[in-house]
C-alpha positions in Angstrom: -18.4 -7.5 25.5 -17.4 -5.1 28.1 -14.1 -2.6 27.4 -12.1 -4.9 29.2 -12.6 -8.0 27.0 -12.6 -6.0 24.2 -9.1 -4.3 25.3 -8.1 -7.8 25.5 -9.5 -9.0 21.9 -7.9 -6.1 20.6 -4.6 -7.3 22.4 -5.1 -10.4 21.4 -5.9 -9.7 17.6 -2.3 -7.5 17.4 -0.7 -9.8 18.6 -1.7 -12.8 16.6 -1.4 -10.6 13.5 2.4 -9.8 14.6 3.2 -13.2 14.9 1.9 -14.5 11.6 4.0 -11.9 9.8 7.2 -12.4 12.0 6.8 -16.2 11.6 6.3 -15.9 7.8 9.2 -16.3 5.1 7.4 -14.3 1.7 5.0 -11.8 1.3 2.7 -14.5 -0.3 3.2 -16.6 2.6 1.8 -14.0 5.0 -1.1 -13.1 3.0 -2.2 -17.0 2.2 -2.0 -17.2 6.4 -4.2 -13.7 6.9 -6.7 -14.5 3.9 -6.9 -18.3 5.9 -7.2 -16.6 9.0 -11.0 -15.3 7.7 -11.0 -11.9 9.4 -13.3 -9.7 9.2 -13.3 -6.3 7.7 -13.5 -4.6 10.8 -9.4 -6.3 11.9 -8.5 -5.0 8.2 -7.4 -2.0 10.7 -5.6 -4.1 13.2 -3.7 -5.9 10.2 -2.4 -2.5 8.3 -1.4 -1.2 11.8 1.1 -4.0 12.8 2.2 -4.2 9.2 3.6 -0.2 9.7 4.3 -0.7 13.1 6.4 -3.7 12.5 7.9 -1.8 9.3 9.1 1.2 11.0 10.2 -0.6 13.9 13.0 -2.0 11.8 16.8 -0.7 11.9 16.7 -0.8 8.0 14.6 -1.2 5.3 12.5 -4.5 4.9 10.7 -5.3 1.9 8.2 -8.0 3.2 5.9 -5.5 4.8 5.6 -3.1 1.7 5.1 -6.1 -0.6 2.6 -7.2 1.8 1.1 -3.9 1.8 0.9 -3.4 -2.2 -0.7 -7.0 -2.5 -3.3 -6.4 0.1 -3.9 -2.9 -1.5 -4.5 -4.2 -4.7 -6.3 -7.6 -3.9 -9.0 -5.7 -1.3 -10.4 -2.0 -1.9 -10.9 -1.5 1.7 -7.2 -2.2 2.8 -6.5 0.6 0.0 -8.6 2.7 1.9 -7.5 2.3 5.3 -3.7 2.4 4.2 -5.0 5.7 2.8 -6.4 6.5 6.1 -3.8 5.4 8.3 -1.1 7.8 5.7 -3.5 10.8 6.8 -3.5 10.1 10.3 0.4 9.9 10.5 0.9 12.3 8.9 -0.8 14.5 10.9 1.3 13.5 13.6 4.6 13.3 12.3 6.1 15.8 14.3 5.8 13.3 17.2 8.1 11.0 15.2 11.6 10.6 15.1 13.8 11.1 12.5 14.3 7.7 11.6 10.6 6.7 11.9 9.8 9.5 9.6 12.0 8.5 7.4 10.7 4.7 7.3 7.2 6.3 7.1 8.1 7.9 4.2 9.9 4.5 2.5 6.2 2.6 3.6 4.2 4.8 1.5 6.6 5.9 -1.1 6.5 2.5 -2.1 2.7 2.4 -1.7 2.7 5.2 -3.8 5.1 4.4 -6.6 3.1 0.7 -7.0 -0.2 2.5 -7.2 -1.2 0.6 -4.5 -2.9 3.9 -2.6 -3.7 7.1 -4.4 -1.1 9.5 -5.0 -3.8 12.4 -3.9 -2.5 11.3 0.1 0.3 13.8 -1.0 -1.9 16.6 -1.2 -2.1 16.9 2.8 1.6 18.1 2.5 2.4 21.3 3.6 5.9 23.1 3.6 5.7 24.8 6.2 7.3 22.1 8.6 10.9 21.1 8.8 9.5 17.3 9.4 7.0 17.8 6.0 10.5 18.9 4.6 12.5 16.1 5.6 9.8 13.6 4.7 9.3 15.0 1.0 13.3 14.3 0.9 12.9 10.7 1.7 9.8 10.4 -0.2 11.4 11.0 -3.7 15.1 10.1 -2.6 13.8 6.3 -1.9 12.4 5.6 -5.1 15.9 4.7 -6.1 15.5 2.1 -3.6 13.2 -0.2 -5.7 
């Protein structure tokens, strides 16, 4: 398969994956159509991505994707990993985000973290030495009320 086709598959892939979550009414009903889907572990990746993607492109706070999220987390080891991955990559680049991505960023994975769906040690990559990092820690422990 030559980068093209594979540019394509991975285009492809997204946007299946984004259309089986937008099309679903539950949490319970996405997973049954992803688990039915019989992906392979290497589009784990592509299936955590459009669920935060899709999250924080929201105006408000949906449920859907974190429940989605959690029950993926706790049904598969390896989407626990990669959501822990995917927390450390973002991280790292937060200070690209907006304010209110950051802040739906921080909702995601609060809730991740208050279900015990990833490892609270993620939080040991924050630093205080950004105004973002400080923002984020804010909205980190002022959504728990959320839930």
């Amino acid at each position: 398969m030559g980068v093209k086709n594979t540019k394509s598959f991975e285009d492809h892939m997204k946007k299946n994956i984004y259309l089986l979550i937008m099309s679903s009414l539950s949490p319970d009903e996405i997973l049954h159509k992803i688990f039915k889907l019989k992906v392979s572990k290497n589009l784990y990746v592509y299936i955590s991505t459009i669920l935060i993607e899709a999250f924080i492109s929201e105006k408000s706070y949906k449920d859907i994707y974190t429940k989605v999220a959690e029950k993926l987390c706790k049904k598969k080891t390896q989407f626990k990993i990669i959501f822990e991955e995917s927390y450390c990559e973002i991280y790292k680049n937060l200070h690209k985000l907006s304010s209110d991505k950051t802040k739906m960023i921080a909702q995601f994975f609060s809730y991740l973290i208050s279900t015990n769906s990833i490892s609270s040690n993620v939080l040991n990559l924050i630093h205080f030495s950004l105004t973002v990092t400080i923002i984020y820690i804010e909205f980190n422990f002022y959504t728990k009320n959320i839930y």
